[in-house]
C-alpha positions as a Markdown table, in Angstrom:
| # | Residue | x | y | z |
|---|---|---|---|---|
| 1 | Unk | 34.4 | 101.3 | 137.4 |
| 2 | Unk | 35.9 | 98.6 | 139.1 |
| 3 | Unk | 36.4 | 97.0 | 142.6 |
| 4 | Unk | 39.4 | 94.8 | 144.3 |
| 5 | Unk | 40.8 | 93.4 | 147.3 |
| 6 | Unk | 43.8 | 92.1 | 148.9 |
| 7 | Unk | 43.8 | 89.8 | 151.9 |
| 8 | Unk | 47.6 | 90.0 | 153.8 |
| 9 | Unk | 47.9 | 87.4 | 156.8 |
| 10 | Unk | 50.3 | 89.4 | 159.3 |
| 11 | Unk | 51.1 | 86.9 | 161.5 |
| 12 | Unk | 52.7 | 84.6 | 158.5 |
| 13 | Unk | 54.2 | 87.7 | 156.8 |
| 14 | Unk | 52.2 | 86.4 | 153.1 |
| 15 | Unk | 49.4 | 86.8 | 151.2 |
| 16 | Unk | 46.2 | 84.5 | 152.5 |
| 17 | Unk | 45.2 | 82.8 | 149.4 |
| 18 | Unk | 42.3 | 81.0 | 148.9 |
| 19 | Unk | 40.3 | 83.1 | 151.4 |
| 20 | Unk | 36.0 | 83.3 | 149.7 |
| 21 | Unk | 35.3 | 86.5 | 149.5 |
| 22 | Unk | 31.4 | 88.0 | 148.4 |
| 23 | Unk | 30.5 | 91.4 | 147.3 |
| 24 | Unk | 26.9 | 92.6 | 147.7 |
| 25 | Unk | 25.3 | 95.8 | 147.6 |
| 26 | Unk | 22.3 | 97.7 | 149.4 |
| 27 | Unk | 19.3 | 97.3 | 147.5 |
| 28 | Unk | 15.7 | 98.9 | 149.3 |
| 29 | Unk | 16.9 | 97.6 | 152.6 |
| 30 | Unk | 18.5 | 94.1 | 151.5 |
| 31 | Unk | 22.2 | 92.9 | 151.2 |
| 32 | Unk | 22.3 | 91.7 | 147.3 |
| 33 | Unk | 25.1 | 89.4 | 146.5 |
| 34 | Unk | 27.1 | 91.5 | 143.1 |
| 35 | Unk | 29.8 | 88.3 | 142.8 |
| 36 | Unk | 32.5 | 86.9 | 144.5 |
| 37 | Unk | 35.6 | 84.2 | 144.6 |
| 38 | Unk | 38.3 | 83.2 | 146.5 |
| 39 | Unk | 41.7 | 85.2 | 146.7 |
| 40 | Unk | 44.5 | 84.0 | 144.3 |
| 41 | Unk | 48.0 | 83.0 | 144.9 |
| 42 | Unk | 48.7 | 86.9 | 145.8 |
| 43 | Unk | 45.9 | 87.2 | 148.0 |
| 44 | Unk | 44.2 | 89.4 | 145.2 |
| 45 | Unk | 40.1 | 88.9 | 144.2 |
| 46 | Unk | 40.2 | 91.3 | 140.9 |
| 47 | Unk | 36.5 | 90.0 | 139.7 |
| 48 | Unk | 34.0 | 90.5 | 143.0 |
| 49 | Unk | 31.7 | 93.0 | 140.7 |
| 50 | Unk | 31.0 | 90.4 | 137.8 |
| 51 | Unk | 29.2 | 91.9 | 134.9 |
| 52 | Unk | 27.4 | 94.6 | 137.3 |
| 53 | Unk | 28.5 | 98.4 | 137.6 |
| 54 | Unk | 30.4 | 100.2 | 140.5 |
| 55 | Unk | 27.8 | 102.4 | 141.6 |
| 56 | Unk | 27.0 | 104.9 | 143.9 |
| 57 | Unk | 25.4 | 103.0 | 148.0 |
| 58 | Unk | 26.4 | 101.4 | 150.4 |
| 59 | Unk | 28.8 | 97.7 | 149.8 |
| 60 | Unk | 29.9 | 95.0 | 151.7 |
| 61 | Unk | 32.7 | 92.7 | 151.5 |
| 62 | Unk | 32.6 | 89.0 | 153.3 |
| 63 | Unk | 35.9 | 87.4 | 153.9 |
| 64 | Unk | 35.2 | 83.7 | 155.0 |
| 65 | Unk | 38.4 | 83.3 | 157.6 |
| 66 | Unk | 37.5 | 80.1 | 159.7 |
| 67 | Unk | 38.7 | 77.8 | 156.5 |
| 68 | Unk | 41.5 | 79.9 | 156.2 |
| 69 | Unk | 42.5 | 79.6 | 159.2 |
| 70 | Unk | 42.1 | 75.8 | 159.3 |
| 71 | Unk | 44.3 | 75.6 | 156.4 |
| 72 | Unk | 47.1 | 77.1 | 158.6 |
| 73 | Unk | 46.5 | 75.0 | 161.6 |
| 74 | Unk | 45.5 | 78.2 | 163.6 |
| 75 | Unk | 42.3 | 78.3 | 165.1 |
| 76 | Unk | 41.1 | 81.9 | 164.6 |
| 77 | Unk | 38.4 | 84.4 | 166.6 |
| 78 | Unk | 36.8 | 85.2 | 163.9 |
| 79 | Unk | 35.3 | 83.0 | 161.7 |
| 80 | Unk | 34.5 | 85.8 | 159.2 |
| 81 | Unk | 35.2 | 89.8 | 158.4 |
| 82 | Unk | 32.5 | 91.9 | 156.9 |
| 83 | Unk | 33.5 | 95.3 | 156.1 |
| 84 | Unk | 30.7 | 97.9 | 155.3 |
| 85 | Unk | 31.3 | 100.6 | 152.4 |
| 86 | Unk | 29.9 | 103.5 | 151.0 |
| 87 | Unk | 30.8 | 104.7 | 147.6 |
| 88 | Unk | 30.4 | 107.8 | 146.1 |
| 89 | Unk | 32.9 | 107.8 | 143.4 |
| 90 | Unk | 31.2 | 105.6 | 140.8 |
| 91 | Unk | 33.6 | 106.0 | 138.2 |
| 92 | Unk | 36.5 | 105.3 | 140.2 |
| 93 | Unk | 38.6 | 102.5 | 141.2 |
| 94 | Unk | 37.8 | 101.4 | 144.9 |
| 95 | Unk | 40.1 | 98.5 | 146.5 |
| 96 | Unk | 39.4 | 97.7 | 150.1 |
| 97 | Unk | 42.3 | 95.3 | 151.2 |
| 98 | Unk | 42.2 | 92.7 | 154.7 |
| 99 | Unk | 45.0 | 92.6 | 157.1 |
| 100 | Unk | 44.3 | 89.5 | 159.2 |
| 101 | Unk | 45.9 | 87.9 | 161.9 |
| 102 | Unk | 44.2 | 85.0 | 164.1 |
| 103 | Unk | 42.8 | 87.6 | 166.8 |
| 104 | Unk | 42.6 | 90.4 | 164.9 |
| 105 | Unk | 41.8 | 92.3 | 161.2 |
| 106 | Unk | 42.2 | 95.7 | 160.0 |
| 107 | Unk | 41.2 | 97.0 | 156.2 |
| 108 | Unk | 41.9 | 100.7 | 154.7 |
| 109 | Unk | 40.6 | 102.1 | 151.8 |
| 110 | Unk | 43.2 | 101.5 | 149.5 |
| 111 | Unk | 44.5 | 102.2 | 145.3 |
């Protein structure tokens, strides 16, 4: 069905806008890239699948921090977040959002 993500920055207290973001998917032992884009205004990325289907394996999501970060002034730890998936659900809605501070991250699965 459909996938989405929402990038918070809990040291501001906002969304992190502008954040690249890539969506790929296990394919016969290889990481294919599905789509991608950077987070709006609301920290939202609502088109990561592209024209492909939500389907049952194994995802991951790339958040590209370090520019981010830059954008802030903050020099970060981590330059990037991956966050590794499975779905078995492929006709429901999966949305995997970031929290991310400068030294830190935590994601959930989310609704």
């Amino acid at each position: 069905m459909s996938i989405s993500t929402h990038v918070l920055d809990t040291a501001l207290g906002r969304p992190a806008a502008g954040v690249p973001v890539t969506l790929e998917r296990q394919e016969s032992g290889q990481w294919v890239t599905l789509g991608g884009g950077p987070t709006d205004a609301d920290g939202r990325q609502k088109t990561l699948l592209g024209t492909a289907s939500l389907d049952a394996g194994e995802y991951r999501i790339t958040f590209e921090l370090a520019a981010y970060q830059a954008r802030q002034g903050v020099q970060g730890f981590y330059p990037r977040a991956s966050i590794e998936f499975t779905v078995t659900e492929a006709g429901a809605h999966h949305h995997v959002p970031l929290l991310v501070s400068p030294f830190g991250y935590s994601t959930y699965r989310g609704s």
